[in-house]
Structure formats: C-alpha cells, structure tokens
C-alpha positions, 0 to 999 in steps of 0.5 A: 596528504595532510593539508594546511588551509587558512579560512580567509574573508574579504573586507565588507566594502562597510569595514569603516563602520566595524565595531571599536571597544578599546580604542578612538575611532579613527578613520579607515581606508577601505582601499587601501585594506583591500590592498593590505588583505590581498597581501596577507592572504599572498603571505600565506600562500607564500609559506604553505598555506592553502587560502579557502575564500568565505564567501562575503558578508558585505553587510557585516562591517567586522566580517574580515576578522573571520577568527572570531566566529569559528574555532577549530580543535583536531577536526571540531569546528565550534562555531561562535556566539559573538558576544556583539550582537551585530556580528552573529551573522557572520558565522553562517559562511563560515559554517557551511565552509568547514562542513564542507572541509570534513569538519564536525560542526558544533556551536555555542548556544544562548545563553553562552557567548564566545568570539574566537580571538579570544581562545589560543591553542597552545599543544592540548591546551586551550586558553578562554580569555573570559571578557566583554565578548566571551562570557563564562557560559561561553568558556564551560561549552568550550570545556564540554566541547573539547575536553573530551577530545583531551584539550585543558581548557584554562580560562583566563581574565581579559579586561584590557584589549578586546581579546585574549588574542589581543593581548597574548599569543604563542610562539612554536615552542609554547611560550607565550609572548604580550605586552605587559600593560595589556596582560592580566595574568602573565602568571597563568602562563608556565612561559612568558616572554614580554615584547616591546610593542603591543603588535608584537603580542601577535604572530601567526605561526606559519610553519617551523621558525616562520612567523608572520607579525604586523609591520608595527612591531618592529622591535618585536620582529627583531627581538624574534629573530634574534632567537632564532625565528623568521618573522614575516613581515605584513603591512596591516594598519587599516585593520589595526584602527579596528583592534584587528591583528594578524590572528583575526583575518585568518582561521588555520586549519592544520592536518585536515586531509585534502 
C-alpha cells in the first residue's frame, strides 16, 4: 500500500555553529533542540507518518534542516545544490536514503544552486523562491526536471527571509498563507490569506485538516482552526534562532509504495 514517510536528521552536536542570514545570532541550546527534534519527529508518528532516520552529519552544523537538500515530485528525488557552500556535504545521506526508498534520483548541477526550503508544491504547481540560496540556473534545472512530469513551475522573488518557505507555505486547499512584511509578491499567488505571526507562514500538512505550525503562532493556530483545521502544535524555539521552521526538519514523502 501507499505509505507516507517523512526523511528526518538528527541535530549535529555543532547545531550552535548553523549558518544566520536574516536574523542575530543568539544563542542556541543543543540540549534542549534534541529534545524539541525528538518531539517533532513523535508528531509525525502521531499523525501517520513513517519517520526514516538520515544517517548524522555531525560536522554539518545546519544538517537537521534536511528540507533543503532534497526535493521530491511524484517519485523524482532532486538533489540540491545549496547555495552556501558549507552545506553541500549534507546531500550525501540523503541521497543514498531516497535511492533506497525506490526514488529516481537527479540533481542539480554547477553552475545551478538550490536549497529545498525555497520550492512549494501546491497540487501540479511548483513554486522556485529565486534568492540568496536558490539562483536562476537553479530554478531552470527545476523546470527541465519536473515539467516533463507535468509540474508548472512559477519562479517567485525571495529577498526577505532565507527561504521561500520562510515567508509562504499552502494550506490543504491551496491557498497560500505568510506574513506580509516578509512576502514579495503575495500577487503571484491565485489565493492568499495573511496571518498574524511570521511562524504562522508555516505549517506542515499531515493529512486531512491536520496541521502541524510552531508554538510561536499562536494567533495563526487559532485563526486556522477557527476555519476549520487541527493545528498541531510543536515546540521549535532552538531551531527557529537558526531561521528554521516546521517545514526544514523534515522531507514528506507521499504515496511511495512500501
């Protein structure tokens, strides 16, 4: 049968050390982000989903934003090219994990970059944030990789958060919700809803109304399930001093066959 699986990293004992763009750096808890990892990956098993281990990159302080060096259409695994250098070796686990899971694997190539946060699949359409991580060599080999599978491809301008999915995320019935001071163009969206927190732009969707958003948006959480969703709630501070959000720690992958 179909199976939902979500690829999961477990944070490098150097997490401290990740990279900041848009943000001060302040100062992280490794301790405590296990501890917050732990019960994250808990709400996907809660709700349905698989969790698949990545074997640890310890010496890759971003490695538990496992998001971005992998993004998945139908049963094509594209691996990333980060556009940070320092995070190219994270892709190697990861690889092998969805070679293993029956995945086609492709890539992106130099001179192309691409980190995963920034594409969002909404049905057939495929959202490329074009910014400081993802360049526009990167959004063309998106294009040639899944276009021909019937995706439409939308590049979209990201110049304040790190990520498209920093900003933008979609809800089950595809609207897209964000904060707008950190939106370029909620135009390019055909459906837009504003929330009121930045980590409320974030929600992983977990299967029917069930959403799992960051214990920092808790107006969002209410605004969503006064329409009618079930936010689940998790705790994710550690990570968000790291410009990381519910989306970065883990890779859905849906309808793959066990």
């Amino acid at each position: 049968m179909p199976s939902k699986k979500a690829l999961i990293r477990r944070p490098s004992p150097r997490l401290a050390e990740g990279l900041v763009t848009h943000v001060e750096r302040a100062a992280v808890d490794v301790d405590l982000a296990l501890e917050q990892w732990e019960a994250y990956g808990e709400a996907l098993r809660a709700n349905g989903w698989e969790t698949v281990e990545i074997d640890p990159a310890d010496d890759c302080p971003d490695s538990v934003f496992v998001e971005d060096t992998v993004v998945m259409y139908r049963n094509v695994a594209l691996i990333a090219r980060s556009g940070a250098e320092s995070r190219r070796a994270e892709t190697a686990g990861v690889e092998e994990a969805v070679a293993r899971l029956g995945c086609s694997v492709n890539w992106i190539w130099e001179p192309g970059t691409l980190d995963g946060g920034d594409v969002l699949k909404d049905g057939d359409t495929v959202y490329v944030g074009r910014g400081g991580r993802t360049n526009a060599a990167g959004v063309q080999q998106v294009r040639e990789a899944f276009e021909p599978l019937g995706a439409r491809v939308v590049a979209v301008p990201v110049s304040r958060v790190l990520h498209l999915k920093s900003a933008v995320t979609a809800l089950p019935d595809g609207t897209v919700i964000g904060h707008i001071p950190k939106v370029d163009r909620p135009a390019l969206f055909p459906r837009f809803l504003s929330v009121p927190e930045e980590a409320g732009g974030h929600v992983v969707l977990l299967g029917g109304p069930r959403l799992l958003i960051s214990a920092s948006a808790p107006k969002t959480t209410d605004l969503l399930a006064d329409l009618g969703y079930e936010p689940v709630v998790v705790d994710i501070s550690e990570f968000e001093k790291l410009e990381g959000c519910v989306t970065c720690l883990s890779v859905r992958l849906r309808g793959l066959y066990a």
